[in-house]
TIRO-241643 format. One record per residue (C-alpha): y, z, x. Coordinates in Angstrom, 2 decimals. Example, Ala and Ser with C-alpha at 12.3 -4.5 7.8 and 13.67 -1.06 7.14 Angstrom:
REM residues 2
<atom <-4.50 7.80 12.30>>
<atom <-1.06 7.14 13.67>>
This chain:
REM residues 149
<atom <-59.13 134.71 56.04>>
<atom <-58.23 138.19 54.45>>
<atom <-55.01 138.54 56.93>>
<atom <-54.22 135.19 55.46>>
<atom <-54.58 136.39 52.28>>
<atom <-52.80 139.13 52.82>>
<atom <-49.75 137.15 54.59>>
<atom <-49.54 135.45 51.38>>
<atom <-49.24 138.34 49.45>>
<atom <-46.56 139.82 51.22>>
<atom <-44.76 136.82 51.69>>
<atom <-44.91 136.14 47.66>>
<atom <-43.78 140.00 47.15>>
<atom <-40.69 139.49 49.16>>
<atom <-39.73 136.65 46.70>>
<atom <-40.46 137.85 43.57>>
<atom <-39.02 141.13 41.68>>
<atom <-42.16 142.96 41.26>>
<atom <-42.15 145.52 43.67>>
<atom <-38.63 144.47 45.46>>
<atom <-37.25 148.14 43.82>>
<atom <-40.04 150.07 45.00>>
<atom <-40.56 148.84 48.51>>
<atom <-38.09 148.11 50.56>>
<atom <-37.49 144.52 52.19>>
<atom <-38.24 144.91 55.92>>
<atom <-41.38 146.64 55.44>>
<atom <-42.49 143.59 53.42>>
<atom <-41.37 140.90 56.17>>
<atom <-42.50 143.65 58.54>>
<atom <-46.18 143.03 56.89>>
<atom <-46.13 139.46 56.04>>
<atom <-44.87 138.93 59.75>>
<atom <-47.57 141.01 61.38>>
<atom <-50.51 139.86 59.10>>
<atom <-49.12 136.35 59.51>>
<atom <-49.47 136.98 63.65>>
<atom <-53.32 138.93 63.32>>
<atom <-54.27 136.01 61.03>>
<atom <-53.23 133.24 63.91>>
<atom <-54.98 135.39 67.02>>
<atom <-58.25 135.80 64.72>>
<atom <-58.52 132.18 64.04>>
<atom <-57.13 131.23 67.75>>
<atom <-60.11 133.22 68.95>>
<atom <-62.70 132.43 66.75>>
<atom <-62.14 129.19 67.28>>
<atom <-62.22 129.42 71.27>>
<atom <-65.65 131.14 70.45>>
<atom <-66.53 127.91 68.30>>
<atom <-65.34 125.14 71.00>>
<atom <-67.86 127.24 73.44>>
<atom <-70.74 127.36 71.05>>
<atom <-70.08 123.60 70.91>>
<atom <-70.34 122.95 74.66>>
<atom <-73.28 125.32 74.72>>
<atom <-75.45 124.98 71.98>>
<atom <-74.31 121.84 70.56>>
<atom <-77.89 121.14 68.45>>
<atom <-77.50 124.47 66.84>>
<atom <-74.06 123.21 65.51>>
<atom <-75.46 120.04 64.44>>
<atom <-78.34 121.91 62.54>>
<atom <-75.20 124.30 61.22>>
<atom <-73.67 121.18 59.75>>
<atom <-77.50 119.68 58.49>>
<atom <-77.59 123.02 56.65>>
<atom <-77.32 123.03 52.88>>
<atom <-75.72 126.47 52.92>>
<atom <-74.20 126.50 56.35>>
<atom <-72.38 123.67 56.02>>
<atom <-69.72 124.82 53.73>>
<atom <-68.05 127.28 56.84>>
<atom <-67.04 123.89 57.95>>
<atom <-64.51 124.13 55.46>>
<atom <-62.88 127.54 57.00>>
<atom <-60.62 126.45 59.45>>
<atom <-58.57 123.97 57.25>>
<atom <-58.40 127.06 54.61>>
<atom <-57.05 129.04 57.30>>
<atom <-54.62 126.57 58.48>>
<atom <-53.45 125.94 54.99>>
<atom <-52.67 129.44 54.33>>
<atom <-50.91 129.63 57.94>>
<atom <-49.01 127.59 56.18>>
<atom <-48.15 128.99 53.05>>
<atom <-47.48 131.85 54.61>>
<atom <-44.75 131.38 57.11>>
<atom <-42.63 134.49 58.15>>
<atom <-38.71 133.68 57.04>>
<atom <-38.04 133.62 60.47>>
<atom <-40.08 130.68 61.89>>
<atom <-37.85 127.81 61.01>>
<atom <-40.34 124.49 60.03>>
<atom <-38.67 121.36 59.11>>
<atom <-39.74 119.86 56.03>>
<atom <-40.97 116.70 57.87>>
<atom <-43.31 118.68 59.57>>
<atom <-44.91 120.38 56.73>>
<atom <-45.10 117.13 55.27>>
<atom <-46.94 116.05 58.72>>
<atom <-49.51 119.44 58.27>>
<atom <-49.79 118.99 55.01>>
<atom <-51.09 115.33 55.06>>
<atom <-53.42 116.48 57.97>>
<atom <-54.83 119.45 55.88>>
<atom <-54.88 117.09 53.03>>
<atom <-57.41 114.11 54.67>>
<atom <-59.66 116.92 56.42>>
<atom <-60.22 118.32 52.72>>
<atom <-61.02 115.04 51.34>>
<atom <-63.50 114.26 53.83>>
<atom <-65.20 117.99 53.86>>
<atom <-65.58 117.92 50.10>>
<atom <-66.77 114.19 50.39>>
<atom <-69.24 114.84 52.63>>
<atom <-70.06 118.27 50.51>>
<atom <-70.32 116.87 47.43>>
<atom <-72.13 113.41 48.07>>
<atom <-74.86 115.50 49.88>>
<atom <-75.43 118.10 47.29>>
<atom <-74.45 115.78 43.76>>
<atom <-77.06 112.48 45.24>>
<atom <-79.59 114.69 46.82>>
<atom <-83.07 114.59 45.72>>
<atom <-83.86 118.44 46.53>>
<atom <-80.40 119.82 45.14>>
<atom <-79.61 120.11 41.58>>
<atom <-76.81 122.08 39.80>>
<atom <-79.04 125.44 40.35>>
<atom <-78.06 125.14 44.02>>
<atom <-74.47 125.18 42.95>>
<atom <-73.32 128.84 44.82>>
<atom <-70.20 130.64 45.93>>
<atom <-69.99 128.87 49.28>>
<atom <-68.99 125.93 46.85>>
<atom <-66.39 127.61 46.09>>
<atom <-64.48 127.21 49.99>>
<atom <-64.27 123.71 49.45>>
<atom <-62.62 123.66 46.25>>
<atom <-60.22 126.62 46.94>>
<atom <-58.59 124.20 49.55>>
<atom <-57.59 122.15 47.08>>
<atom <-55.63 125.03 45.19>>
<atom <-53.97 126.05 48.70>>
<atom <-52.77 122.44 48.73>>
<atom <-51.42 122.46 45.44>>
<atom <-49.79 125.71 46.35>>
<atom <-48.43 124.56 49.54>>
């Protein structure tokens, strides 16, 4: 997630007149492009590594998503995806259409993770609002990359 971060970053530099004086313009595409690329290997791997710890160990990923602090990594891969997205190099052409298509996809996985997030920790009779931590936090920053994208 910090390449993706910092894809966005450099992607919102090369649009915007803060440092466009001071740093010249293929350096920036240079770094949103290559963050952009070690952002989509990272997740591509880790989530070849996931798939096998699925085959393998499949009741330790159950008691992963049982977990009431574990649970909210679920929420990773669509806030990866979504900043993928916001974070296209200039030179991968996507047609609208099909950022309409990722976005709706992106859209109903972040309903249903902060549905099932939510309703466990707001209706649960050993959770109260001192439980509310950081890792709450990853499901509601996919709703900000949404609005962004």
């Amino acid at each position: 997630m910090g390449f993706g971060g910092h894809s966005i970053m450099w992607g919102n530099i090369m649009i915007s007149n803060f440092l466009q004086d001071g740093v010249a313009y293929s350096t920036m595409e240079v770094m949103n492009t290559t963050c952009w690329w070690l952002t989509l290997i990272t997740a591509s791997i880790i989530g070849i590594c996931y798939v096998y710890k699925i085959c393998t160990s499949f009741g330790l990923v159950k008691a992963e998503w049982m977990s009431e602090t574990r649970v909210h990594f679920n929420n990773c891969p669509n806030l990866i995806f979504l900043m993928l997205l916001i974070s296209l190099p200039n030179h991968i052409d996507v047609k609208p259409r099909n950022l309409r298509i990722m976005w709706g996809i992106a859209f109903v996985y972040q309903t249903i993770m902060t549905y099932y997030i939510y309703k466990a920790w707001m209706f649960s009779p050993t959770r109260n609002i001192t439980e509310a931590k950081p890792q709450f936090l990853l499901s509601t920053t996919g709703w900000f990359l949404l609005a962004t994208l």
